[in-house]
N, C-alpha and C positions, 0 to 999 in steps of 0.2 A: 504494500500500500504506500505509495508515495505520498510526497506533501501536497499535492494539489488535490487527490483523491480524498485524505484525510480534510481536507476544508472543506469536502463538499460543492468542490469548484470543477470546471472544466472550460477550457478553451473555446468564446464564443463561435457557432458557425451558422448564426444569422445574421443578416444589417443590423447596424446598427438604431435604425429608424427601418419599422413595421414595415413589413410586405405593402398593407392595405392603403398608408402611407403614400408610401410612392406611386401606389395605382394614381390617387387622389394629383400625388402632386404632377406624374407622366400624361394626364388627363388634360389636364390644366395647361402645361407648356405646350402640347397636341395644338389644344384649341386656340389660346393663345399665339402662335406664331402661325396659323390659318388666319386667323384677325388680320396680323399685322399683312399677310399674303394680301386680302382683299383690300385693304384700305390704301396698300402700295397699287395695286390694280386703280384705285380710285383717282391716286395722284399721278398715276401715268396716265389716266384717260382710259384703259383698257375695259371700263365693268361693262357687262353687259349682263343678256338673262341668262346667259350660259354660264357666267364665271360667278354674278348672285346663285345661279341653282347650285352648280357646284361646291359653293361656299354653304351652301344650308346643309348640302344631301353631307358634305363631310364632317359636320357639326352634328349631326343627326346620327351616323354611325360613329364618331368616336362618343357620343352618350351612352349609344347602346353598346358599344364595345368595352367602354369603362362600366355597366351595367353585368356583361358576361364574366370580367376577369377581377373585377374589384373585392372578390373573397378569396380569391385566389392565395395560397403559400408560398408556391413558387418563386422563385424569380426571374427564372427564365422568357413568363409570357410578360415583366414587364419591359424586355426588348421592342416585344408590339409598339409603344408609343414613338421611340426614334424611326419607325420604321411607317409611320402617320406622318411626322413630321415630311418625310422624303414622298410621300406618297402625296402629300398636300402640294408639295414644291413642282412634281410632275405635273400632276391636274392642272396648277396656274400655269405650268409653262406651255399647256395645249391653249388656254383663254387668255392669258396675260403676260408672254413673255416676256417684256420688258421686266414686270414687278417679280415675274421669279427670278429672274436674274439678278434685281436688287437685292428679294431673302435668302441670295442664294450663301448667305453666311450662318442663317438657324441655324445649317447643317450640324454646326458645332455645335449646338443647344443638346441635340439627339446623342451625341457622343458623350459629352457631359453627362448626361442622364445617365447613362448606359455604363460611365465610368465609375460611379457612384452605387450604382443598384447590382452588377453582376462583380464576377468573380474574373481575377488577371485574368487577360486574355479573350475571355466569352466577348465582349464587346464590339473585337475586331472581325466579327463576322459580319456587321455591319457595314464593313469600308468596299466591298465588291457592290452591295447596291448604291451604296451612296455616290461611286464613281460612276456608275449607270446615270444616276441621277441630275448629276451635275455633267456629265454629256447632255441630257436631254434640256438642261435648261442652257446650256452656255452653246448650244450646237451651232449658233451661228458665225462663232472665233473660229479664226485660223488653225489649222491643227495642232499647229508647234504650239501655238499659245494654250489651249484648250490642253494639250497633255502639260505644257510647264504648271498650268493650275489645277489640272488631277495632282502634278507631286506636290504640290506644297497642300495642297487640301487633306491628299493621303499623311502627310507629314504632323500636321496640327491635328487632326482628328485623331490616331493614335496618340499624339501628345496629350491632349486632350483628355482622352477616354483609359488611359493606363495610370497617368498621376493620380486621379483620384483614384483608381482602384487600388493604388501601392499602399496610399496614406490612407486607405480604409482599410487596410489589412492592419497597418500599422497599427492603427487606432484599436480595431477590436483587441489586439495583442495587449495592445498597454493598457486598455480596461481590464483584463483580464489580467496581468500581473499585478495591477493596483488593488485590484479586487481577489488577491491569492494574499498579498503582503499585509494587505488588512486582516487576513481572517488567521494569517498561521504565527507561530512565535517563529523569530527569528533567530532563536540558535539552535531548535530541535529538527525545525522544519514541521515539527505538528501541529495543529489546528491552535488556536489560540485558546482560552476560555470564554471568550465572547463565541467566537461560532461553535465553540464545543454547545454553548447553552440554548444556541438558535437550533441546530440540530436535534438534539435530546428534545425539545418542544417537538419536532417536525415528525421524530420517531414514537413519540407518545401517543402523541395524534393521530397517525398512522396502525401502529400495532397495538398502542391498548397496556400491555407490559411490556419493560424494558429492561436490562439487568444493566446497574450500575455502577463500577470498579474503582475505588479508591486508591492509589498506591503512594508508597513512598518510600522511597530508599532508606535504609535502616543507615545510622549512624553517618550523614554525609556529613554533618561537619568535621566528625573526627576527620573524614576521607581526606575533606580540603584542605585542613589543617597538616597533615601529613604530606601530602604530594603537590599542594598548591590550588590555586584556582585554575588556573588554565588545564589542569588534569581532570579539577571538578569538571569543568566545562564537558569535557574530552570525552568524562563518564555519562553525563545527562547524556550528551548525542548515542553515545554507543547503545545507553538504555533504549532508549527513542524509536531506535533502530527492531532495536529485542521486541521493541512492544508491536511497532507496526508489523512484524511478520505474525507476531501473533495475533492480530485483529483480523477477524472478519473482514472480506472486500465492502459487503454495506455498512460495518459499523464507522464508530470513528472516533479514536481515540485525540489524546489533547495533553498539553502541560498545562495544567491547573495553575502553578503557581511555585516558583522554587526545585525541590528536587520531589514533587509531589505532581502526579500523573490522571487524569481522568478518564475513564475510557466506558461509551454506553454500547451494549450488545443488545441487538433485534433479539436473537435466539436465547432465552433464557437457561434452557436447559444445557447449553452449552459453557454458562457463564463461571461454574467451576474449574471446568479445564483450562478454558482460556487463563483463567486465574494462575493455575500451577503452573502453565505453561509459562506464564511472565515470571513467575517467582523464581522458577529454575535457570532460565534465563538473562539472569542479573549478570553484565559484566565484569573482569576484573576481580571477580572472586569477590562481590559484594553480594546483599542481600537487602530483601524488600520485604514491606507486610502492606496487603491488601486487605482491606475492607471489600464487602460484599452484597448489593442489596437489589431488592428487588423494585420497582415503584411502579405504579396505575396513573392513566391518564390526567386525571384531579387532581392528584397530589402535588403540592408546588416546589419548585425549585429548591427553597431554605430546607425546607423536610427534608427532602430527599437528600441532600448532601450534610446534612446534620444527623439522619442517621448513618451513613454512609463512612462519617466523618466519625462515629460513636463503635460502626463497626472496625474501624481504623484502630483506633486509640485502643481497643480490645485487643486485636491482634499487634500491637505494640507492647501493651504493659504485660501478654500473656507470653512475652519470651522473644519478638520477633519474629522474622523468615518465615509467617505465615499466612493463611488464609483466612478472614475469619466472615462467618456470612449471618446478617443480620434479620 
């Protein structure tokens, strides 16, 4: 069990902003850069009832299209909207070529989008239509010119559509280590006692009983006092280590506080052995006494580690290097 499992953490691999989200916001820049298509159409002179009908019929299907995919989880079908956007730009350039040639910059807007919502790379499946596209709207340039602005268009559109998907990796990562470094201690690597306590809640709630493990190294100050603190240190990890092979994949153990360990187990009838198994497993030829309890959903936190803490202090004053269950 490593330390990110022991918090109860895992590496995000959603957006950072909702699927539903982006339907909403890939809707909106769709319709929005249609807008701007027609009103460039309006300022060339070009409207007519063919480039108004066209402007309604595709305001009309991308409703009903943000209608079919806006529950959607995916993210894949929220490519559809960069691929609205190119679809809009053709349309004007059969009623208004001039003013597509004007939007013929949105392009970027789609890639954007598309840098933002998919995963490195998926984006760039975009740039074979999009070169399609801006042939059909620039078709009247000379050829040299018309391919020098396919490369620089190809150029920026991947520029475009990869940075934000770098720095959106980036991002979820560093959510996700900020959100490990909050929950775990920093010199065992196990869970801290705040998310040990949000856990134990989650497990309660869950299964109803839970078995609860108290530990603590028998005689650490003598330890430190004899070898030093950087040895103490040396030995918490080593335990750390002891305890996380003996825990269960779903439970999740913690450092409590000091050279004192907390650890909650789903499986109750298991909660013995795990016990001995940690006790035998003390490094460095030391020894531990565990406390042992069981608790129900109701019971609250103070309880529960006060008797916990009560079965401790037993298997302490009763000799040490034990187990005692409460």
């Amino acid at each position: 069990m490593n330390a990110i499992r022991s918090a109860g953490l895992a590496w995000p691999t959603v957006p950072v902003v909702s699927v539903r989200v982006w339907h909403n916001v890939g809707a909106g820049v769709a319709v929005a850069t249609a807008t701007a298509t027609a009103l460039a159409a309006a300022a060339t002179r070009e409207t007519s009832s063919a480039s108004v009908g066209s402007y309604v019929g595709l305001v009309v299907g991308l409703t009903a299209l943000w209608t079919l995919v806006r529950r959607s989880r995916s993210r894949l079908p929220l490519l559809l909207w960069p691929l609205c956007i190119l679809a809009d730009l053709v349309c004007a350039a059969i009623w208004a070529p001039t003013a597509a040639s004007v939007c013929g910059a949105t392009i970027v807007l789609g890639f954007l989008f598309a840098g933002l919502t998919q995963p490195r790379g998926t984006s760039l499946l975009l740039i074979p239509p999009a070169l399609l596209t801006l042939m059909v709207i620039n078709a009247a340039l000379p050829p040299r010119q018309l391919l020098i602005r396919m490369a620089i268009g190809s150029f920026v559109w991947a520029a475009s559509t990869e940075m934000p998907a770098w720095l959106t990796v980036k991002l979820r990562f560093a959510r996700a280590e900020l959100a490990r470094l909050a929950a775990t201690d920093p010199l065992t690597g196990l869970a801290n006692r705040r998310q040990w306590e949000e856990r134990l809640a989650e497990m309660l709630a869950v299964d109803g009983t839970v078995a609860v493990l108290l530990v603590d190294l028998d005689h650490f100050k003598r330890f430190n006092d004899d070898h030093g603190h950087l040895a103490g240190d040396e030995m918490l990890v080593a335990f750390a280590r002891a305890i996380e092979q003996a825990t269960p994949a779903d439970d999740i153990a913690s450092r409590w506080g000091g050279e004192e360990f907390a650890i909650a187990l789903r499986d109750v009838s298991t909660a013995q052995r795990v016990a001995e198994t940690i006790r035998r497993t003390v490094p460095l030829g030391q020894t531990c006494s565990i406390g042992l309890v069981e608790c129900q959903r109701d019971e609250p936190l103070s309880s529960i580690m006060h008797r916990a803490d009560g079965a401790l202090y037993e298997a302490k004053t009763g000799g040490r290097n034990r187990v005692v269950a409460a």
